[in-house]
C-alpha angles and dihedrals in degrees: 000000000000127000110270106247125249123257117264105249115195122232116264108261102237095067092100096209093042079054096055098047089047093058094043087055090041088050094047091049087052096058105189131126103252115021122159125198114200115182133194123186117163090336090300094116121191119189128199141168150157137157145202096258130053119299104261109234095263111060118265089243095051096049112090116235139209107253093192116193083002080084094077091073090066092053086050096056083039090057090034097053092048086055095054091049089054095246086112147034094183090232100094114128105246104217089055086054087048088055121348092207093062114098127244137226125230089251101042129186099245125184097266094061086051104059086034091055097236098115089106094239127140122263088251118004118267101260096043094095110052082051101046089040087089093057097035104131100035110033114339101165085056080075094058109063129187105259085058088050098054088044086048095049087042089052092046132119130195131218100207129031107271118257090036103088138027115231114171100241130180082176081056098055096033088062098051088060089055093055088037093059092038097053088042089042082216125117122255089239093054100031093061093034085063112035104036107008089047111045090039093060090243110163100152102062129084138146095237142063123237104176148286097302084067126010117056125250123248132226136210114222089272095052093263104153105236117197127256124292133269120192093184096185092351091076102126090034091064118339102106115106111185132182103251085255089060095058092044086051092049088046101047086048090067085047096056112005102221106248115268100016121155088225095054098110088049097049090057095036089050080055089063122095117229111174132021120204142176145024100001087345095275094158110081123178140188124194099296110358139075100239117196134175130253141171093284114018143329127307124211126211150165135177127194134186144206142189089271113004131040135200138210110197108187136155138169125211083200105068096014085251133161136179131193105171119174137166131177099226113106123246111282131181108275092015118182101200092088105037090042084047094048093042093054095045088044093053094062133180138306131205136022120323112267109281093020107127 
């Protein structure tokens, strides 16, 4: 009987050739037309990319990217951010923020549940789905509008009491931007634009689309280009696109919160876990990240998807490490974006930061 053979261990990531040979295989695995590796280790960032079609005329780094369900973890810092001024608690009922006229239960579903995903609401409302069957392929949430997903979220009602079970929702989250903005009496658009895109230097990031010269291009799984898209009510469940520098500065700020930064309470709190489930309650989750264990703390983590691109968000306090990882190729069954994204982000890195002695 043979020797077993020894596990593959991956080359530390500081050494800057072994890099650059790691994220031309993990763009090769993803296999998509577009895909973007931005890396953050310690501050010291290294971007690459490549894809199987022809480089668009604006660099792909430059491009901005729909970061699907990855928006959620800017309404979390949002609602984060409005706890630790004191213009929230979080534990406002939302559909008295909707309407504060409108009577409340005795259980009633608050803004924490819904960012947590324990508001017992259903992933997409009911009758979402006869109206955005037309529009299926091409932009099916531009057929829901808001005002469909507050009367949705009114008419509700939940199975279980609210704050008991976790069930993924974009309704959920959707919901939370509309009593946000009603409490606030702000729009989404502008609430988020001034108190996390601002202060955080974002310029590269927006919810809607203004053309190729900005915004990336989609695929469908064969390569068939699908239009921009609309999140019609879902907008802080999954509107936000980003450059691929955007997303690393959002991420190292949670890293290293920049001194003096308003967000600076929000960035610690969304660090935090709040609820464990499953098998030996392995998920973890904070208020608006996925949280598992490694060998030497916790990683953070969310993906998000669209009809034609897909994103990975990821950093490690442990290793100073960040990850924002996109590609424009839709969702398909055994896709490789997430688990080559995650595994480059798990498998950290090794050695000293750049420039330490």
């Amino acid at each position: 009987m043979s020797a077993p053979a020894r596990p593959h261990r991956p080359a530390p990531l500081d050494d800057e050739e072994a890099l650059r040979r790691r994220l031309d295989a993990a763009v090769t695995a993803v296999d998509a037309p577009d895909v973007v590796l931005a890396l953050s280790h310690h501050g010291h960032r290294t971007v690459h990319h490549g894809g199987t079609r022809t480089p668009p005329p604006v660099p792909r780094e430059h491009l901005r990217y729909e970061t699907g369900s990855a928006s959620k973890v800017y309404a979390g810092l949002l609602l984060a951010h409005l706890t630790a001024t004191g213009r929230l608690s979080g534990g406002e009922p939302a559909a008295r923020c909707l309407d504060p006229r409108r009577p409340v239960g005795p259980d009633p579903v608050i803004l924490t549940h819904l960012i947590t995903h324990t508001a017992g609401l259903p992933r997409l409302p009911a009758d979402f789905y006869p109206r955005a069957l037309p529009a299926w392929r091409t932009n099916p949430y531009a057929r829901y509008s808001a005002e469909r997903v507050v009367a949705a979220f009114v008419r509700h009602r939940p199975r279980h009491r609210p704050g008991t079970r976790w069930r993924y929702s974009n309704f959920g989250v959707a919901v939370l931007g509309h009593a946000l903005a009603a409490a606030l009496q702000t729009p989404w658009d502008t609430l988020l634009a001034e108190e996390v895109l601002r202060p955080l230097a974002l310029t590269g990031t927006a919810l809607t689309a203004t053309g190729p010269d900005a915004d990336a291009t989609g695929h469908r799984g064969d390569g068939t280009p699908v239009p921009a898209l609309d999140a019609g009510g879902f907008r802080a469940a999954g509107a936000v696109r980003a450059t691929p520098g955007d997303l690393l500065t959002l991420l190292e700020a949670h890293l290293d919160p920049p001194p003096g930064s308003p967000l600076a309470g929000a960035l610690h709190a969304v660090r935090r876990p709040v609820l464990r489930r499953g098998l030996g309650h392995r998920h973890e989750h904070t208020l608006t990240w996925f949280r598992h264990p490694t060998g030497h703390g916790p990683m953070y983590f969310h993906s998000g998807a669209t009809l034609g691109q897909q994103t990975f968000l990821g950093f490690r306090p442990d290793t100073g490490t960040a990850l924002a990882a996109v590609c424009t190729r839709r969702f398909r069954a055994r896709d490789p974006f997430v688990p080559t994204a995650y595994a480059l982000l798990a498998e950290g890195v090794r050695g000293p930061a750049p420039g330490t002695p």
